[in-house]
C-alpha positions as CSV (number, residue, x, y, z in Angstrom):
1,X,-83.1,-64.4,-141.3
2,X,-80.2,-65.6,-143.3
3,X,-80.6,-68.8,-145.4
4,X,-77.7,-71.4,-145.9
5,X,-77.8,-74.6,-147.6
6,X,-76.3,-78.4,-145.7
7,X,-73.5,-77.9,-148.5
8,X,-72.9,-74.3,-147.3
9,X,-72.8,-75.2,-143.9
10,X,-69.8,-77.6,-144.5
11,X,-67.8,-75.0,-146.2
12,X,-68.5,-71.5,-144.8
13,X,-69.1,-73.2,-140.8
14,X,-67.2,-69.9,-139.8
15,X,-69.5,-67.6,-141.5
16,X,-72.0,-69.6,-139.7
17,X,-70.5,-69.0,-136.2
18,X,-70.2,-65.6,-136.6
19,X,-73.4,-64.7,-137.9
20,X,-75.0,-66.6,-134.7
21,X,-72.5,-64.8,-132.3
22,X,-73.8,-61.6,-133.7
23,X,-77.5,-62.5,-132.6
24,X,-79.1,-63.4,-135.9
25,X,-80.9,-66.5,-136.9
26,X,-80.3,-68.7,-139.4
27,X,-82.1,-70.6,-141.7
28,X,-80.7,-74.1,-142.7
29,X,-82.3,-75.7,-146.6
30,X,-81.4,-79.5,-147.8
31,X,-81.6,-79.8,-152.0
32,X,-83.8,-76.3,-151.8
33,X,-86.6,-77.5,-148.8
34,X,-86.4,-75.9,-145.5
35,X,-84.6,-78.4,-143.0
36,X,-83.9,-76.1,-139.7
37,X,-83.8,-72.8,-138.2
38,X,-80.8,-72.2,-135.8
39,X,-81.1,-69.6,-133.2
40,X,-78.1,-68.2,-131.3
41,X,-78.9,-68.8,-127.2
42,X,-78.5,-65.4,-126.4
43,X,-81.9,-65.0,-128.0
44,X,-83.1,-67.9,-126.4
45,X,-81.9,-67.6,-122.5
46,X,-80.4,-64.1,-122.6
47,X,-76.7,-65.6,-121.9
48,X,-73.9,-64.5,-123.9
49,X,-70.4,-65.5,-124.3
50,X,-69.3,-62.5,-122.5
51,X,-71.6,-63.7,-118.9
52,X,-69.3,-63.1,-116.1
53,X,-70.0,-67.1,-115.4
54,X,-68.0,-68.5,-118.4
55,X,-65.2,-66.6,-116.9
56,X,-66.1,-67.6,-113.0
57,X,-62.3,-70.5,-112.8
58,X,-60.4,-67.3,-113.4
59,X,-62.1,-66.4,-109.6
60,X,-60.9,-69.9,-108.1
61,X,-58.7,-70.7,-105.4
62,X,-57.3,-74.3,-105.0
63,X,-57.3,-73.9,-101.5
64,X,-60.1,-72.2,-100.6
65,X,-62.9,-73.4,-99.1
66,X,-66.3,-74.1,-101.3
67,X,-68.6,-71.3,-101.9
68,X,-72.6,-71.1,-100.8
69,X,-74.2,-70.0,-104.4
70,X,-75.3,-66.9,-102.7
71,X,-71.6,-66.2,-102.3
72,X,-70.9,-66.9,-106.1
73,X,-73.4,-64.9,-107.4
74,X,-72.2,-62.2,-105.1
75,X,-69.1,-62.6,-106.6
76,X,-70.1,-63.4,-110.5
77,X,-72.6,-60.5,-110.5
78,X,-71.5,-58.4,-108.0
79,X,-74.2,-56.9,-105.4
């Protein structure tokens, strides 16, 4: 697990992001004691940014009628 400081955090926030988008966790330390550990949520709930779902308004029609969840997860994850 990687360790950052709250000062470190500030500055390098895009380090940050990218070493949580690539699934690893990272320890967070406040004047050299342990403060937090920060877990990316694809570890957590097995969603990704890359889930079919955060892409599901590309699939919407203004004018169509509402879908029965059944019919969106047909849609989302095929089947």
């Amino acid at each position: 697990m990687k360790t950052i400081s709250t000062s470190q955090l500030r500055s390098q926030t895009r380090s940050l992001v990218r070493t949580l988008t690539g699934g690893k966790s990272v320890s967070l330390t406040y004047r050299g004691h342990k403060l937090a550990n920060i877990w990316p949520l694809k570890s957590k709930n097995g969603v990704g940014a890359d889930d079919p779902l955060y892409r599901f308004h590309h699939l919407a029609d203004k004018l169509a009628k509402p879908l029965t969840d059944r019919e969106i997860d047909r849609l989302v994850y095929g089947g």
